[in-house]
KEMI-919014 format. One record per residue (C-alpha): x, y negated, z negated; residue in three letters. Coordinates in steps of 0.1 Angstrom, whole numbers, plus 5000, padded with zeros to 4 digits. Each point is the difference from the previous one (the first is absolute). Layout:
<atoms>
XYZALA/...
</atoms>
This chain:
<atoms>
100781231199UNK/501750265020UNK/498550295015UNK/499950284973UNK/501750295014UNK/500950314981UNK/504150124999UNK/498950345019UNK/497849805030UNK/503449795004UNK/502450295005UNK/497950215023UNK/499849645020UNK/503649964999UNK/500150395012UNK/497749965026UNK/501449675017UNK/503250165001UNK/498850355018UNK/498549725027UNK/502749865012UNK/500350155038UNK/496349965002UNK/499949604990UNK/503149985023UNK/497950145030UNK/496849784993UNK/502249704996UNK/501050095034UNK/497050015017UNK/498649694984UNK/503249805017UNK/499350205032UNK/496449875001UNK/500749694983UNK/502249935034UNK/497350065025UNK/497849764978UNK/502249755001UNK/500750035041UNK/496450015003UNK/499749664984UNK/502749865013UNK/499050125040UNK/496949854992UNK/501249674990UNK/498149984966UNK/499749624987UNK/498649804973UNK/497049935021UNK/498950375001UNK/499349944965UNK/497149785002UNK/496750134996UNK/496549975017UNK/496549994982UNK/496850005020UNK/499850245034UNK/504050034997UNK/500549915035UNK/503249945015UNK/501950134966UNK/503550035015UNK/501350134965UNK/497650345004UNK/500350045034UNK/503649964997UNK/499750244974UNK/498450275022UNK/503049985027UNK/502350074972UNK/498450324982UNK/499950115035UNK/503849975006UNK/500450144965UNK/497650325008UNK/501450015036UNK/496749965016UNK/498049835025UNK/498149794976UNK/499049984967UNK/497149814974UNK/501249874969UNK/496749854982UNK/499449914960UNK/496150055013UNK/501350404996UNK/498450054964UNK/501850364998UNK/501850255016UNK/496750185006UNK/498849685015UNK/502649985024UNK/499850365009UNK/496549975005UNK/500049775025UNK/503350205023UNK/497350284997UNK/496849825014UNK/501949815023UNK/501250345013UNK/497550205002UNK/496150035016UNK/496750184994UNK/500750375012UNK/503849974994UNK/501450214981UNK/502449894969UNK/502350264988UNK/502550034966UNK/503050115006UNK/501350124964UNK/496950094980UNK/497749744982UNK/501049695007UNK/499949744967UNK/497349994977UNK/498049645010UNK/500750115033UNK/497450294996UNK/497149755000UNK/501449845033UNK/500050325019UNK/496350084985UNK/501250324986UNK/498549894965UNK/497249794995UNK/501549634992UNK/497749775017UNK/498549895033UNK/502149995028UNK/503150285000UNK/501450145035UNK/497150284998UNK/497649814999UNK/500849845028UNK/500550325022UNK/503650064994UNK/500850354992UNK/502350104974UNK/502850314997UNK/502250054981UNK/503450224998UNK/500650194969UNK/503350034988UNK/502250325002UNK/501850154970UNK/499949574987UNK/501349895034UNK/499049885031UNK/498350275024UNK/501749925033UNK/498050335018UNK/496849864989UNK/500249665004UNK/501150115040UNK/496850204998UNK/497849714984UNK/501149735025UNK/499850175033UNK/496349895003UNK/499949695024UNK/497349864978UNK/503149964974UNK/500349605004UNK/502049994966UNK/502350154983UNK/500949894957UNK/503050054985UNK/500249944961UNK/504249924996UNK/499350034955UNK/498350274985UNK/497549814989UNK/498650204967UNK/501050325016UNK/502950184992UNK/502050035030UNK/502849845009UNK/499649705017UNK/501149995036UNK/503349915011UNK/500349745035UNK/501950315017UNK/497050214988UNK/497349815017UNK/501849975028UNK/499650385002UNK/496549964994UNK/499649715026UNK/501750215025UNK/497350314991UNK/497649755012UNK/501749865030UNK/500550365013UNK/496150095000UNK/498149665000UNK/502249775015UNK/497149734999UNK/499250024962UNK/501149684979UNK/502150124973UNK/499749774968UNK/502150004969UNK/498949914964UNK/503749854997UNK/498849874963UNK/503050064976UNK/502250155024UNK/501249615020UNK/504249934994UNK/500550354980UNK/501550115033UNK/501849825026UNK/497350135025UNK/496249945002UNK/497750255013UNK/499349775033UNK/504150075008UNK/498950354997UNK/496550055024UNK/498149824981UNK/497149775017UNK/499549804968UNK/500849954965UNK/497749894979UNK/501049894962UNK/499449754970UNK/502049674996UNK/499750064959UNK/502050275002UNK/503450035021UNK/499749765023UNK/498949714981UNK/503149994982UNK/498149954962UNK/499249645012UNK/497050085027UNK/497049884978UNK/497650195028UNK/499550205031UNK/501250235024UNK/501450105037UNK/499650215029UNK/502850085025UNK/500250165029UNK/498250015033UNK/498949665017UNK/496450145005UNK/499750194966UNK/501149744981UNK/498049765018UNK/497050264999UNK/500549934959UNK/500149614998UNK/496550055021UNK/498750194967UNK/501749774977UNK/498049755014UNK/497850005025UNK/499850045036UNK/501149755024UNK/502049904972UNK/502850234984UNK/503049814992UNK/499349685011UNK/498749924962UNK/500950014966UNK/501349754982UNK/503250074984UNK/498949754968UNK/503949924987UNK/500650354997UNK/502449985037UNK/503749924974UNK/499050324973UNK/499450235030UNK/503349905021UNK/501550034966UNK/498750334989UNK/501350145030UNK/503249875000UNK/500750144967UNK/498150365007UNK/502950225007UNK/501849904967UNK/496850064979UNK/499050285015UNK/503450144992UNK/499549874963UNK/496650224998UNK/501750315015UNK/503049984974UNK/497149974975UNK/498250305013UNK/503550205004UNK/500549884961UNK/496950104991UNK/500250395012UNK/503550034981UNK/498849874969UNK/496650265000UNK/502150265015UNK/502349984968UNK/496850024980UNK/499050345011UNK/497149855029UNK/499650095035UNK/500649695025UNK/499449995036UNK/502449925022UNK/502650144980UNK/502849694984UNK/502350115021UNK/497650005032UNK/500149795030UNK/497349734995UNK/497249935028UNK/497849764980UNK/500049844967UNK/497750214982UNK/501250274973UNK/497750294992UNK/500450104965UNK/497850344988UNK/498949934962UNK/497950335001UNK/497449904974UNK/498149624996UNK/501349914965UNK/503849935013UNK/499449845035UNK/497549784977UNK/502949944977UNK/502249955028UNK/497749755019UNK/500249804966UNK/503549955001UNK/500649915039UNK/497249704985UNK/501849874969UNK/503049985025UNK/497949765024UNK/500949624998UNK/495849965002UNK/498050134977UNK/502350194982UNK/497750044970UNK/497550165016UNK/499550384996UNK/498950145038UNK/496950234995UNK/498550245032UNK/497349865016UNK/497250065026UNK/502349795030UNK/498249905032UNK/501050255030UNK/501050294976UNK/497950344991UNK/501150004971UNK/501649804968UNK/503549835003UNK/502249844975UNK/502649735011UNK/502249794987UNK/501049695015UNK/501249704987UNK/500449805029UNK/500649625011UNK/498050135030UNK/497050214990UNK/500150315015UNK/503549945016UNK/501850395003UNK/503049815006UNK/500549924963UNK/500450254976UNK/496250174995UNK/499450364990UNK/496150195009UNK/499050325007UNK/496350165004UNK/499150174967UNK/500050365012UNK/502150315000UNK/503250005003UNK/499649724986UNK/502849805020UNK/501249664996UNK/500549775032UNK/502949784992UNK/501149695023UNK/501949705003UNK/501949754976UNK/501149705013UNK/503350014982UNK/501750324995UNK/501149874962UNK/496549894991UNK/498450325020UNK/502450224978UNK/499249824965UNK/496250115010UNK/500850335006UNK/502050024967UNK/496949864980UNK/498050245018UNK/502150324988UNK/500649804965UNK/496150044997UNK/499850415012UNK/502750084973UNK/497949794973UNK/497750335004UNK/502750275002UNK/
</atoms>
């Protein structure tokens, strides 16, 4: 049976795609732009069938992985680079760039507010468990934002203390509101830094923000990027992990936390996974550019229904994630609802907020995902709190991300 789909939800589609055109023309663009320095990045590193084979045990001598690395490096335009499925988030993998950075009586410092909300119990700022940064004699600052932007003056202030050994840089807005940063923006900030602490490590949260420019944030000043491979990167296919990029010693520095001392990169076994991950990445620019054109989409469509959506449809894009403010809990609920039934997985379940590890307070999210938890396909959460925002990202396919996003406004004007 087809999806059902009222008359009115089709025509403000058909409106909407049509008002897009320009801005689908310029992400199609910049998916073949970085679909071409993929593919000369394979090619310069003589990918083969072999690569594909996987190792179990220690994973020593995993040519595949290590391969791997050489090539996110080229890709990220970097020194060096850690591609691992032992990554078990994004948190995980920034994590480790921060411990590997960083000493007792350093001094970590945010560059653009609160950093991300699982992140909080890393740093030791809330109480999440033994073993954050505080505890272990790493202080903590942070740099509040300016009128919802970046404070430039104060992060110049906050670093020019040569206990400052690290600087974070949080590319999405995470569950804030502002904007997420753009690769020429934190190159502005990286400078800042460079200016008054040329020897703080500058690291990037790169999560959502990899192929939605033609630019990372290492082309930019950047020491290291540091994202998820179930989101951007992985391409929809990555059934795991994460990567660092950047600096030989930092990112060595974090393969010393993922595993242990004395012996960083030199294991973990790459258990069959070598093909989805070489995969993933290959395709990456095309579905990232699939899950921006669903975001982009998405804006229109609420903006014709009278909501406020951040960026703007008619916005440049700087990640894949599309704020929409609901206002009130009843419609983001109703909302959430829809972006479920539009899942290939679990489509008949009805997402409900709940008390999520890392998170002060409720969320709701629906995600009906071949990979669970993957932001890459289409998935739609927000903390349940004023404004009561919805944090929507990714879609594999534009077409199927769009027929969840049509479910999802079929469901609000149910209640209308």
């Amino acid at each position: 049976m087809p999806l059902q789909l009222s008359d009115k939800v089709l025509s403000l589609a058909a409106q909407a795609q049509a008002e897009l055109r320009s801005q689908f023309d310029r992400i199609d663009a910049i998916a073949e732009e970085n679909t071409r320095k993929v593919l000369a990045a394979f090619q310069k590193h003589r990918v083969a069938e072999g690569y594909f084979a996987g190792t179990t045990g220690y994973g020593y001598d995993d040519q595949g992985r290590d391969k791997l690395d050489e090539i996110y490096a080229d890709i990220f335009g970097t020194e060096d680079a850690l591609v691992r499925i032992q990554f078990v988030n994004g948190t995980h993998a920034i994590t480790c760039a921060l411990f590997g950075a960083l000493k007792p009586g350093d001094i970590l410092v945010s560059a653009v507010g609160a950093p991300y909300d699982t992140l909080l119990g890393v740093i030791g700022v809330v109480p999440k468990g033994h073993g954050s940064l505080m505890e272990y004699g790493v202080e903590y600052r942070q740099v509040e934002l300016l009128d919802n932007a970046p404070d430039k003056a104060g992060l110049a202030a906050a670093v020019r203390d040569p206990r400052v050994k690290a600087v974070l840089i949080q590319r999405s807005k995470g569950y804030s509101t502002r904007s997420s940063l753009s690769v020429a923006e934190i190159g502005e900030l990286c400078a800042v830094v460079r200016q008054n602490n040329p020897d703080a490590a500058i690291l990037v949260d790169n999560c959502y923000g990899e192929f939605v420019e033609t630019t990372e944030p290492t082309q930019a000043g950047a020491d290291l990027v540091v994202g998820s491979l179930i989101k951007n990167p992985g391409g929809g296919l990555a059934p795991a992990g994460g990567y660092i990029a950047g600096r030989r010693d930092l990112v060595e520095g974090a393969a010393m936390r993922l595993t242990a001392p004395g012996i960083g990169r030199e294991c973990g076994a790459s258990l069959g996974n070598n093909r989805s991950l070489y995969q993933g990445l290959f395709l990456a620019p095309h579905t990232t550019a699939q899950a921006v054109k669903t975001a982009v989409f998405a804006a229109r469509m609420m903006e014709l229904l009278g909501y406020k959506t951040e960026p703007a449809s008619d916005a440049v894009r700087h990640d894949i994630i599309q704020m929409i403010h609901f206002g009130s809990p009843e419609p983001l609920k109703r909302f959430c609802k829809g972006i479920q039934f539009g899942a290939p997985v679990d489509s008949y379940v009805t997402p409900e907020p709940w008390d999520m590890p890392g998170y002060d307070c409720q969320v709701i999210m629906a995600a009906g995902a071949f990979i669970q938890g993957a932001s890459i396909e289409l998935s739609c959460d927000a903390p349940m709190r004023e404004p009561y925002t919805a944090y929507l990202q990714g879609g594999l396919t534009y077409e199927s991300g769009k027929a969840g996003v049509l479910l999802a406004v079929e469901e609000l004007l149910k209640e209308r």
